[in-house]
Biopython code that builds the backbone (N, CA, C, O; Angstrom):
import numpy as np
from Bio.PDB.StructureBuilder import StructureBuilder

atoms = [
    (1, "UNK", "N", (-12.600, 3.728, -64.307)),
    (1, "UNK", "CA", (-11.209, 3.735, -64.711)),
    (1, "UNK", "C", (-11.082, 3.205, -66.138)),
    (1, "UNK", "O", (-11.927, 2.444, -66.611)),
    (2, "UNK", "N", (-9.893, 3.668, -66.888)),
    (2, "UNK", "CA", (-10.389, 3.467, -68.041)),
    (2, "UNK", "C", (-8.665, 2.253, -68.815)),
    (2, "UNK", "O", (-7.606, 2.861, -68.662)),
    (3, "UNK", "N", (-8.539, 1.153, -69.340)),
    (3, "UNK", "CA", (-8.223, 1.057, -69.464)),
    (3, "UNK", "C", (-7.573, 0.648, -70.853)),
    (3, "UNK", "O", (-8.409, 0.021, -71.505)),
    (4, "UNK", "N", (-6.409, 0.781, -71.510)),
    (4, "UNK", "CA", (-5.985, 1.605, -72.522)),
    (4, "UNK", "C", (-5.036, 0.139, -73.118)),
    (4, "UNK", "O", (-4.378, -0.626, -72.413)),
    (5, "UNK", "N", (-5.202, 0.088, -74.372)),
    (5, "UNK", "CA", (-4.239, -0.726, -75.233)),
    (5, "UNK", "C", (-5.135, -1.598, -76.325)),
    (5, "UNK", "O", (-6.357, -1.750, -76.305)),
    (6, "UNK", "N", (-4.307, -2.061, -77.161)),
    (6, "UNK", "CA", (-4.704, -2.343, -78.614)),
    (6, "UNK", "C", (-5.368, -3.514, -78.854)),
    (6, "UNK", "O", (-5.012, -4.626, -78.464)),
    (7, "UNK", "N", (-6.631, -3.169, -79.698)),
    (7, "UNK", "CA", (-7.766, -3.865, -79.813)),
    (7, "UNK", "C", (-8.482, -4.735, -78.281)),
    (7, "UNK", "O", (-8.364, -5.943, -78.074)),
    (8, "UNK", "N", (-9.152, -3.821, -77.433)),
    (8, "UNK", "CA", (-9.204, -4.185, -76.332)),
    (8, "UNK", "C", (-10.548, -4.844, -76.525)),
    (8, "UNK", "O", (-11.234, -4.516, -77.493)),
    (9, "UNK", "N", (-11.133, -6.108, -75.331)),
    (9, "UNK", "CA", (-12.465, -6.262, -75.357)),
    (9, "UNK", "C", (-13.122, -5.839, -73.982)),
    (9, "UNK", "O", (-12.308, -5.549, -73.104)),
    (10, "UNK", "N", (-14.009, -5.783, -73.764)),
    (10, "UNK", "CA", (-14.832, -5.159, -72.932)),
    (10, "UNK", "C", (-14.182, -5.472, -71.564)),
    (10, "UNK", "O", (-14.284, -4.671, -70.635)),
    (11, "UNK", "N", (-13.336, -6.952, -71.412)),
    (11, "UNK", "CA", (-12.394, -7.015, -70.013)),
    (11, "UNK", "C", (-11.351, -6.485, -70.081)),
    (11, "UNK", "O", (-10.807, -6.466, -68.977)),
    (12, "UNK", "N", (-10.699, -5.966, -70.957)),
    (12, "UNK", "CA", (-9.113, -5.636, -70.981)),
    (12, "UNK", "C", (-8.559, -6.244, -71.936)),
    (12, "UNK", "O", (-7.577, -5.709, -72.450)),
    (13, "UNK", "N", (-9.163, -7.881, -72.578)),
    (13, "UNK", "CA", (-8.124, -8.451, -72.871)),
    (13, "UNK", "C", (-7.531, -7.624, -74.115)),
    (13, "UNK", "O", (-8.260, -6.876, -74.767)),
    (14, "UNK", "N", (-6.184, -7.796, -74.404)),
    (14, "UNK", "CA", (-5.681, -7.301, -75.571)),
    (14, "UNK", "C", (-5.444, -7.813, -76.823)),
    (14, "UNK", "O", (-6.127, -8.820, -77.012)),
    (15, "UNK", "N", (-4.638, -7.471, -77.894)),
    (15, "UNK", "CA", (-4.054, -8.283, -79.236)),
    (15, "UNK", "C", (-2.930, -9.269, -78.447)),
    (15, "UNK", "O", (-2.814, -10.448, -78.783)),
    (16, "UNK", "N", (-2.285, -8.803, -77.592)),
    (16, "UNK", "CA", (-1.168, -9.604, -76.910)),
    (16, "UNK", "C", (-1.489, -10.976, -76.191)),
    (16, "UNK", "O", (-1.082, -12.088, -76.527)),
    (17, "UNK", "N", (-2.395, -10.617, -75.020)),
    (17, "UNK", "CA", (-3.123, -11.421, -74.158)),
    (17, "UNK", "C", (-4.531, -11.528, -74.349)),
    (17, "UNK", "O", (-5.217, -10.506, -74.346)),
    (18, "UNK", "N", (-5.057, -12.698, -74.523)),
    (18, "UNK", "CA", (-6.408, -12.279, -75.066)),
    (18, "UNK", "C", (-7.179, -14.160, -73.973)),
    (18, "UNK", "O", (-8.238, -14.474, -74.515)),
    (19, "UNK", "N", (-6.974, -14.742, -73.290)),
    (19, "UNK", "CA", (-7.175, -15.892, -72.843)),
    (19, "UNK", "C", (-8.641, -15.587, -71.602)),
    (19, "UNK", "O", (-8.578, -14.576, -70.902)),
    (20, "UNK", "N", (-9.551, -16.303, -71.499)),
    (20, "UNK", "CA", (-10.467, -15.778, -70.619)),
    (20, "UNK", "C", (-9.951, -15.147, -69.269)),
    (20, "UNK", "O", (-10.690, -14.383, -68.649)),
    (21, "UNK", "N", (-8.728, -15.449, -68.821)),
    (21, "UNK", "CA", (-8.439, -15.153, -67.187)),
    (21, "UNK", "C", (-7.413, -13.804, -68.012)),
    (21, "UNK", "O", (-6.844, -13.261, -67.064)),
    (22, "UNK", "N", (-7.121, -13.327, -68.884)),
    (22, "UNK", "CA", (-5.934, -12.276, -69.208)),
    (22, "UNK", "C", (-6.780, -10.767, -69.055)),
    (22, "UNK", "O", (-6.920, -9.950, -69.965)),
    (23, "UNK", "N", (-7.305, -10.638, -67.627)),
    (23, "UNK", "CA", (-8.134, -9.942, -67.785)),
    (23, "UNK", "C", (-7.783, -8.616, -66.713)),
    (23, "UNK", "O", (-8.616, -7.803, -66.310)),
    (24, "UNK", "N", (-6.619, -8.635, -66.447)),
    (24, "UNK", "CA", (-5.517, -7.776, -65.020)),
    (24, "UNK", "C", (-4.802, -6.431, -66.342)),
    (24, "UNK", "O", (-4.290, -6.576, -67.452)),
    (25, "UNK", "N", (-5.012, -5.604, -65.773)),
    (25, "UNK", "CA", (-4.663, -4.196, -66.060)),
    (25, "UNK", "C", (-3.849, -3.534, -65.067)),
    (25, "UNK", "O", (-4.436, -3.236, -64.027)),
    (26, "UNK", "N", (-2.515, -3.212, -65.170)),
    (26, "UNK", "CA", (-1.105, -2.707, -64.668)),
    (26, "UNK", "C", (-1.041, -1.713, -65.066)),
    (26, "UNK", "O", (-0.985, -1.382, -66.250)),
    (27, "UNK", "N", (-1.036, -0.735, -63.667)),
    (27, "UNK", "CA", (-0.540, 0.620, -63.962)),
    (27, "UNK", "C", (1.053, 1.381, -64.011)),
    (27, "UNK", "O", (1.844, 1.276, -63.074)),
    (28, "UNK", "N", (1.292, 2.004, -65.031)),
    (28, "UNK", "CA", (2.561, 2.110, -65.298)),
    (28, "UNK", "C", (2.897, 3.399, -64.190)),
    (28, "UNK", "O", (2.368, 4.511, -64.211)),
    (29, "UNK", "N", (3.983, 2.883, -63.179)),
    (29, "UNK", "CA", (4.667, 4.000, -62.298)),
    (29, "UNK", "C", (4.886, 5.229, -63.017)),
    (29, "UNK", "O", (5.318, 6.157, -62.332)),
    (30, "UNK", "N", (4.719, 5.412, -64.047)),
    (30, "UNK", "CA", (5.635, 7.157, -64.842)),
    (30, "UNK", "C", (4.420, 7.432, -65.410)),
    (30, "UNK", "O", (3.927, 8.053, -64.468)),
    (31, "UNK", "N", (3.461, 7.426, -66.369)),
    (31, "UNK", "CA", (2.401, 7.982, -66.697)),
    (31, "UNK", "C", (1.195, 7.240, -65.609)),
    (31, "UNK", "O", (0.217, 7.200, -66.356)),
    (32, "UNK", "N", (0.896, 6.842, -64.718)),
    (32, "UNK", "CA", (-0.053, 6.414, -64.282)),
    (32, "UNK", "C", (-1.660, 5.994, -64.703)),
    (32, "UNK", "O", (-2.766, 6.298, -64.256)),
    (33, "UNK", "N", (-1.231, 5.242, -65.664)),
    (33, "UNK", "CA", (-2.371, 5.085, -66.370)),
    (33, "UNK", "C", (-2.478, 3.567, -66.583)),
    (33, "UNK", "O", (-1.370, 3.132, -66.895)),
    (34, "UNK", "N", (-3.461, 2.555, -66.525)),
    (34, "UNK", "CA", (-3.697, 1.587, -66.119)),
    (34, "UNK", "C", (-3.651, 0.588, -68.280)),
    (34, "UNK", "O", (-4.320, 0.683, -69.309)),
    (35, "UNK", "N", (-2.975, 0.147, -68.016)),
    (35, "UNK", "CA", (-2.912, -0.904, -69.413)),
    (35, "UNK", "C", (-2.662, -1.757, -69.306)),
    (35, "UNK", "O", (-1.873, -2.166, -68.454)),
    (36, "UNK", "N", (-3.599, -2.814, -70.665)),
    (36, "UNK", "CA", (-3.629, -4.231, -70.574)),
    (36, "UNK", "C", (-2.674, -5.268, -70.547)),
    (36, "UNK", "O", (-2.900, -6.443, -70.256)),
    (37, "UNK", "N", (-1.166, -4.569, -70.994)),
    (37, "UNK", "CA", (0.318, -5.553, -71.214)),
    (37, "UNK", "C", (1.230, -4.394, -71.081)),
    (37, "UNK", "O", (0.923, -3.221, -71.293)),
    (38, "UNK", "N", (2.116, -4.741, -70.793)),
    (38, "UNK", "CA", (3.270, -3.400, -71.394)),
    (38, "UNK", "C", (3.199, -3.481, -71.957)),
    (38, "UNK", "O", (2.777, -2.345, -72.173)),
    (39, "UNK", "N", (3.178, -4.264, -73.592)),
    (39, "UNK", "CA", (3.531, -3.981, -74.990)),
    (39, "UNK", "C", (2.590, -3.425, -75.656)),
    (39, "UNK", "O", (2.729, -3.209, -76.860)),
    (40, "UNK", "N", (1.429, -3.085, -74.962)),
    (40, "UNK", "CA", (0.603, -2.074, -75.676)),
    (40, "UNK", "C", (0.979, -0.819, -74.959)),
    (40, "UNK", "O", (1.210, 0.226, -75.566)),
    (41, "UNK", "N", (1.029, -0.915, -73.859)),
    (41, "UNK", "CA", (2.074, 0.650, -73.157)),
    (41, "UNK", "C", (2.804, 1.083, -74.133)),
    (41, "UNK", "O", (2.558, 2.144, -74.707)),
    (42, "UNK", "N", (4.151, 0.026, -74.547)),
    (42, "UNK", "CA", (5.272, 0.390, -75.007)),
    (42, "UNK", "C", (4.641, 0.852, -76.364)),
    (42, "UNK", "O", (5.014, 1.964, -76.737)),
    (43, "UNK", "N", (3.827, 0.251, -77.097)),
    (43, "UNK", "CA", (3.417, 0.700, -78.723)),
    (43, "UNK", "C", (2.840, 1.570, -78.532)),
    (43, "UNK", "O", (2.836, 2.244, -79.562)),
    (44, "UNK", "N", (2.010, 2.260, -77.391)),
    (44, "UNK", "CA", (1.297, 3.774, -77.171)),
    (44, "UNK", "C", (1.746, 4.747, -76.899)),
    (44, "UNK", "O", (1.439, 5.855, -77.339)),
    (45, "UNK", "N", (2.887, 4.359, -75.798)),
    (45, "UNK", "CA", (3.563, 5.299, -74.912)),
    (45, "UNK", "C", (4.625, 6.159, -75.514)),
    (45, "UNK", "O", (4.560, 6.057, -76.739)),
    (46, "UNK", "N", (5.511, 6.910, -75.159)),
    (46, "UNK", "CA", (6.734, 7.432, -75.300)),
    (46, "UNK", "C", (7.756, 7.187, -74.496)),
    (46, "UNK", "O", (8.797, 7.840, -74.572)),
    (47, "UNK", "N", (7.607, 6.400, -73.795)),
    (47, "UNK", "CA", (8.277, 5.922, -72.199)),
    (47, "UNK", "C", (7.858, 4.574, -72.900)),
    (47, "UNK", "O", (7.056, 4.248, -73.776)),
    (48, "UNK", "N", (9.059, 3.763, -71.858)),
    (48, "UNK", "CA", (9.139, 2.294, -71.280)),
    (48, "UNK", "C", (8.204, 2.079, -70.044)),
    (48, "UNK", "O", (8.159, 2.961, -69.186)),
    (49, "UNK", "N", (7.414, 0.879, -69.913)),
    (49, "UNK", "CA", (6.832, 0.631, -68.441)),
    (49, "UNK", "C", (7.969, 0.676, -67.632)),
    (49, "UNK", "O", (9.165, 0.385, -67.645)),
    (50, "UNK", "N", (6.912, 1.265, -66.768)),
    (50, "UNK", "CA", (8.025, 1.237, -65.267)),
    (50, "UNK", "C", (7.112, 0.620, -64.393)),
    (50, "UNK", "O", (5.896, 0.810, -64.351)),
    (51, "UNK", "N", (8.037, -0.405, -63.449)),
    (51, "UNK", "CA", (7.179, -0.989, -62.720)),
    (51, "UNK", "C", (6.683, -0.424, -61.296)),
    (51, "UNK", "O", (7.497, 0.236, -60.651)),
    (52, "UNK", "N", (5.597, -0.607, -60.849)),
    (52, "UNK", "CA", (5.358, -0.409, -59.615)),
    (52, "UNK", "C", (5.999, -0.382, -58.212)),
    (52, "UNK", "O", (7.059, -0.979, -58.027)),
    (53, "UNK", "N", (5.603, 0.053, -57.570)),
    (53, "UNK", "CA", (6.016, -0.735, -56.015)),
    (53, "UNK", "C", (4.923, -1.679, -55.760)),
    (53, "UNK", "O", (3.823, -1.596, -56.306)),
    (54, "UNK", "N", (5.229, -2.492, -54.996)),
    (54, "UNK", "CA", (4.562, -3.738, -54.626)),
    (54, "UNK", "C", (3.194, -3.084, -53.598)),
    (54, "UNK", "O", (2.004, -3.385, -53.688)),
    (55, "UNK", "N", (3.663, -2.384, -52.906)),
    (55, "UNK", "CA", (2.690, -1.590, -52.526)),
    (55, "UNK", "C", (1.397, -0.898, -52.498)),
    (55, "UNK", "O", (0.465, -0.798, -51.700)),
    (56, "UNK", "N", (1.724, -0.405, -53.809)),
    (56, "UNK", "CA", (0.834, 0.469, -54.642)),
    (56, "UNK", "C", (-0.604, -0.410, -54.878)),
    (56, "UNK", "O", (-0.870, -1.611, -54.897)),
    (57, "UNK", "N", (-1.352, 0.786, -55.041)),
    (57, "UNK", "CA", (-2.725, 0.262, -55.642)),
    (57, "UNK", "C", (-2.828, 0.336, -57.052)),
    (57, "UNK", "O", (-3.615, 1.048, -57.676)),
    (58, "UNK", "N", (-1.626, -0.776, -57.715)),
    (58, "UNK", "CA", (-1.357, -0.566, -59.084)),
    (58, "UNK", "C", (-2.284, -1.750, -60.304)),
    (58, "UNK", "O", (-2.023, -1.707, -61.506)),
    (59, "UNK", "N", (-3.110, -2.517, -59.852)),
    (59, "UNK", "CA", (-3.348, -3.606, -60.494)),
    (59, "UNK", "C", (-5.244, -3.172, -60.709)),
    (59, "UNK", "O", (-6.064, -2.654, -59.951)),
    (60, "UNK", "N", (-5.295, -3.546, -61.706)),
    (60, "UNK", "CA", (-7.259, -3.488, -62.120)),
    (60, "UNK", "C", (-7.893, -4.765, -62.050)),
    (60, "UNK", "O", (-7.001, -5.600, -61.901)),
    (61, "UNK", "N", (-8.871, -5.238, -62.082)),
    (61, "UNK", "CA", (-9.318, -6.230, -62.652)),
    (61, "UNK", "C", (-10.242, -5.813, -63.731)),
    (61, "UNK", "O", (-11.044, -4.888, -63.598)),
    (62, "UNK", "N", (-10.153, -6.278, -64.435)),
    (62, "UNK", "CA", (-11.036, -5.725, -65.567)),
    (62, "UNK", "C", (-11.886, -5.805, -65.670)),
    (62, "UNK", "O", (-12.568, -4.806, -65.901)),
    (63, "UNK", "N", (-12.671, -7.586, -65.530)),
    (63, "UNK", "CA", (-14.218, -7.492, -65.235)),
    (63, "UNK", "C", (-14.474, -6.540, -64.091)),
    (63, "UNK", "O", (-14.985, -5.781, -64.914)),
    (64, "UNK", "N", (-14.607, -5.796, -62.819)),
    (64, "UNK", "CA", (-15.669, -5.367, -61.891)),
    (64, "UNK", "C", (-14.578, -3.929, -61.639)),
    (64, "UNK", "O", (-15.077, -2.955, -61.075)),
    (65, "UNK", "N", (-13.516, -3.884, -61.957)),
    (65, "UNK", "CA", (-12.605, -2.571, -62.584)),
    (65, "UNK", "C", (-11.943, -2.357, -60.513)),
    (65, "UNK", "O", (-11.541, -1.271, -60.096)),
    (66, "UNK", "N", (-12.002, -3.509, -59.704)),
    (66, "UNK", "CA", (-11.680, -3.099, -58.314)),
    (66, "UNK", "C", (-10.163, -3.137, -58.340)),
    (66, "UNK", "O", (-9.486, -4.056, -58.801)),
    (67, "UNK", "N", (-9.698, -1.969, -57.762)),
    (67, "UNK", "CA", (-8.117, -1.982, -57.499)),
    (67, "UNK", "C", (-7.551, -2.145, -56.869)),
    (67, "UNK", "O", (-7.726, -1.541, -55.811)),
    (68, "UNK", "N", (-6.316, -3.158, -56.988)),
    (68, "UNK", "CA", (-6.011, -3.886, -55.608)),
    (68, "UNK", "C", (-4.329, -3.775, -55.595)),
    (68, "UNK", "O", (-3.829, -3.597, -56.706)),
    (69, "UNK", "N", (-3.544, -3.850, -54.620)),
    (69, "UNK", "CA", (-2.176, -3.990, -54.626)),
    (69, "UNK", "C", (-1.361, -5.100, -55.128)),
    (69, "UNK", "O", (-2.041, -5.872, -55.803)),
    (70, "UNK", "N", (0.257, -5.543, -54.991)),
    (70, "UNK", "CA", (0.632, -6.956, -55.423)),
    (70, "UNK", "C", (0.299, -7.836, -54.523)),
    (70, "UNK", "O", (0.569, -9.007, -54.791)),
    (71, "UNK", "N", (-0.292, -7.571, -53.374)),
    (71, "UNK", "CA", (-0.429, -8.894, -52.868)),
    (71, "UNK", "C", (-1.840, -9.359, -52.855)),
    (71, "UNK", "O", (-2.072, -10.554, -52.672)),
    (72, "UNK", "N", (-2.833, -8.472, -53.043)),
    (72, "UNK", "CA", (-4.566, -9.029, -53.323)),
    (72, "UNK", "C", (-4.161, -9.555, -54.873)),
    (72, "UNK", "O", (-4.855, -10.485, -55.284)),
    (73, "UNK", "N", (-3.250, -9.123, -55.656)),
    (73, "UNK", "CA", (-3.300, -9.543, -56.948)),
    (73, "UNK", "C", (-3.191, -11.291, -56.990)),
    (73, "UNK", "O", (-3.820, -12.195, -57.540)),
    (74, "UNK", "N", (-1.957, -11.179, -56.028)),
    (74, "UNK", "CA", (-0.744, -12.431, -56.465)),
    (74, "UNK", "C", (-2.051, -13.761, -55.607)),
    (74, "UNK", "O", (-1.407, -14.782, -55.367)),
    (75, "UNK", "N", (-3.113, -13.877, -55.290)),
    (75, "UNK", "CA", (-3.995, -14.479, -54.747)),
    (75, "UNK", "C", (-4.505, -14.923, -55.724)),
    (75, "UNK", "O", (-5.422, -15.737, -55.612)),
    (76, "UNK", "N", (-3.891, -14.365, -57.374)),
    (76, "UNK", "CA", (-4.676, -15.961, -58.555)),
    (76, "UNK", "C", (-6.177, -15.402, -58.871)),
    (76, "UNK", "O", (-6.812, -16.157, -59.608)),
    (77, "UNK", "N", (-7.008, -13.983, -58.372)),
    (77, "UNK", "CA", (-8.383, -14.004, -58.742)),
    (77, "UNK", "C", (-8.379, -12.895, -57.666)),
    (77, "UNK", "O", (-7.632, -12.608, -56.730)),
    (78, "UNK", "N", (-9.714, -12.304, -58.271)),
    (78, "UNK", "CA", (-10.039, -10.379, -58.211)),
    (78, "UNK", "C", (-10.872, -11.046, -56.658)),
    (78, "UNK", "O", (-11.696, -11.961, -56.631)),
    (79, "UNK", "N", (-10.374, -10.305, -55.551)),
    (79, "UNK", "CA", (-10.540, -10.302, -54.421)),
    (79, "UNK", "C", (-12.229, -9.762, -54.221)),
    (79, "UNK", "O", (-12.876, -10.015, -53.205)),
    (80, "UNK", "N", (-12.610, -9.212, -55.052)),
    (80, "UNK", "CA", (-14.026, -8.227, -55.554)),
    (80, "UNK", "C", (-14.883, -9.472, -56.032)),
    (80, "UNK", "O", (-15.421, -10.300, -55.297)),
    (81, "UNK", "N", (-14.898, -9.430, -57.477)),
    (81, "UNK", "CA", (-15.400, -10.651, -58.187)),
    (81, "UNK", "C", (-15.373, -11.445, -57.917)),
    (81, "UNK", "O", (-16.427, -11.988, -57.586)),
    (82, "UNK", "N", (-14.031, -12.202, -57.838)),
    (82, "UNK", "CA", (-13.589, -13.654, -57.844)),
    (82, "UNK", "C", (-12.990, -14.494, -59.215)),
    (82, "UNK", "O", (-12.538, -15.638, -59.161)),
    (83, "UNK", "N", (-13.068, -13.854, -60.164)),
    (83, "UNK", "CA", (-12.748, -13.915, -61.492)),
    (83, "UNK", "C", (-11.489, -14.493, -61.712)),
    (83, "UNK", "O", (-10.684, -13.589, -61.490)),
    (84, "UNK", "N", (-10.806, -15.645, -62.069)),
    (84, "UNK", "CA", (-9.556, -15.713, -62.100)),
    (84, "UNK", "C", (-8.194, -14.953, -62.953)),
    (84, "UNK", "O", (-8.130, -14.307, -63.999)),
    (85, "UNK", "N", (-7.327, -15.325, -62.085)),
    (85, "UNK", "CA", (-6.439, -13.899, -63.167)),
    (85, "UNK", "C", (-5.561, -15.524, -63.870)),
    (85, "UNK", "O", (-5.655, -16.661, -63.407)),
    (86, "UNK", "N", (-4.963, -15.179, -64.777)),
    (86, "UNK", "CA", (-3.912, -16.189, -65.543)),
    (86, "UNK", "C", (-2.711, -16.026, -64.849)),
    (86, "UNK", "O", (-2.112, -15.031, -64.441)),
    (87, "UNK", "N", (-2.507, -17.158, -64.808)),
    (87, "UNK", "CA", (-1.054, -17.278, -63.615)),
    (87, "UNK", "C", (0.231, -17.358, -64.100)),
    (87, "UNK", "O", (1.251, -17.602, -63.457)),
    (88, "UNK", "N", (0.060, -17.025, -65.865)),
    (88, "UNK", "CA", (1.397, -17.495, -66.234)),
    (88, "UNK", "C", (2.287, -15.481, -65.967)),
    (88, "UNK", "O", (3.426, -15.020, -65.896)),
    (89, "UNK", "N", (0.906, -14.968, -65.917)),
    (89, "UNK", "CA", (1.298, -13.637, -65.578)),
    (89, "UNK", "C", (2.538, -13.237, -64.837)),
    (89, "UNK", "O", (3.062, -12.144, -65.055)),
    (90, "UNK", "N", (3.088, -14.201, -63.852)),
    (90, "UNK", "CA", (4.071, -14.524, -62.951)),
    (90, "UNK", "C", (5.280, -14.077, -63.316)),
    (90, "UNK", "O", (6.144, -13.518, -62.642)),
    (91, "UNK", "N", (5.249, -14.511, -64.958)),
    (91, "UNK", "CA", (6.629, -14.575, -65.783)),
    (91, "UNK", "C", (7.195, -13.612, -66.142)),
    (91, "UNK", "O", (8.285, -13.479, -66.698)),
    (92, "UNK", "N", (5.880, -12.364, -65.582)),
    (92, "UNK", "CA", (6.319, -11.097, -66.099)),
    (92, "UNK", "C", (6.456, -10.066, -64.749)),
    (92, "UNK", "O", (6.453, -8.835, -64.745)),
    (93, "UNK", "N", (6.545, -10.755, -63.912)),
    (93, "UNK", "CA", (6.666, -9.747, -62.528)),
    (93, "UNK", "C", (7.703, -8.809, -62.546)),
    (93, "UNK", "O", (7.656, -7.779, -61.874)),
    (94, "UNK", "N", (8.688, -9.123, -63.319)),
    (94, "UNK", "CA", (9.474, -8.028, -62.966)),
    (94, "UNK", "C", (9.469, -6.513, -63.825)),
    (94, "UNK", "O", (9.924, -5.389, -63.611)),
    (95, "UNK", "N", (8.821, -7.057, -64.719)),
    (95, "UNK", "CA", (8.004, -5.810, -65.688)),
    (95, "UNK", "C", (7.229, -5.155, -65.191)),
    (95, "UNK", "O", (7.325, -3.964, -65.488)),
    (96, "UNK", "N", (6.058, -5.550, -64.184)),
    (96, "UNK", "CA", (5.127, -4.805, -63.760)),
    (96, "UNK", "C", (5.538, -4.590, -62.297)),
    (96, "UNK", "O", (5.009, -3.536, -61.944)),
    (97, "UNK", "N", (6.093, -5.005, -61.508)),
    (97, "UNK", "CA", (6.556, -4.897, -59.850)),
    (97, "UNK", "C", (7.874, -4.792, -59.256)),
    (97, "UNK", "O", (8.572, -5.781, -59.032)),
    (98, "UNK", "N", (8.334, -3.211, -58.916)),
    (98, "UNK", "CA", (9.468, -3.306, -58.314)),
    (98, "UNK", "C", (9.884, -5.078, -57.335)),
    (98, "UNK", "O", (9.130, -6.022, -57.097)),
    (99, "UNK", "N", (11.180, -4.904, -57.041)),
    (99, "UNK", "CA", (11.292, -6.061, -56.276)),
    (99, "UNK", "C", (11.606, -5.472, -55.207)),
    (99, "UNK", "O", (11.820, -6.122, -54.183)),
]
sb = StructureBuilder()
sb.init_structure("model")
sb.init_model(0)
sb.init_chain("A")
sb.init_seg("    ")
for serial, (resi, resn, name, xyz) in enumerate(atoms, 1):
    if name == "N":
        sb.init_residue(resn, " ", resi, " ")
    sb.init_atom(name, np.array(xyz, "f"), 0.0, 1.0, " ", f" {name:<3s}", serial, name[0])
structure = sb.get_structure()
């Protein structure tokens, strides 16, 4: 899976988020394509992110690339790996996850 946004490193991280755990890739509901922040969506895209359903198998981990829904996500670390995800990520739930 390939994931998409500006100046990426080999985990995902981006120009936006770049912290060892900023390593979670969100797939946008309208183009379905997996990126490192919305705001590299939004600077790539032609569309606004749209968020997921909670449901969905919308979330990456970037180190081991396993895809998991919002609730293997919201567990703080890649259910696969074990890798931690950054928790301030939280702040942005409503960007990436229907409610």
């Amino acid at each position: 899976m390939v994931i998409h946004g500006i100046q990426l490193d080999s985990y995902g991280r981006c120009l936006h988020y770049h912290t060892n755990n900023d390593i979670v890739a969100l797939k946008c509901a309208q183009c379905h394509q997996y990126f490192a922040c919305y705001q590299c969506h939004d600077a790539i895209m032609s569309h606004e992110f749209m968020p997921a359903k909670p449901e969905d198998k919308s979330v990456m981990c970037g180190v081991c690339h396993h895809i998991m829904n919002y609730q293997d996500y919201s567990q703080n670390s890649c259910p696969n790996c074990h890798h931690a995800f950054n928790p301030r990520c939280a702040l942005h739930h409503e960007i990436y996850f229907e409610s």
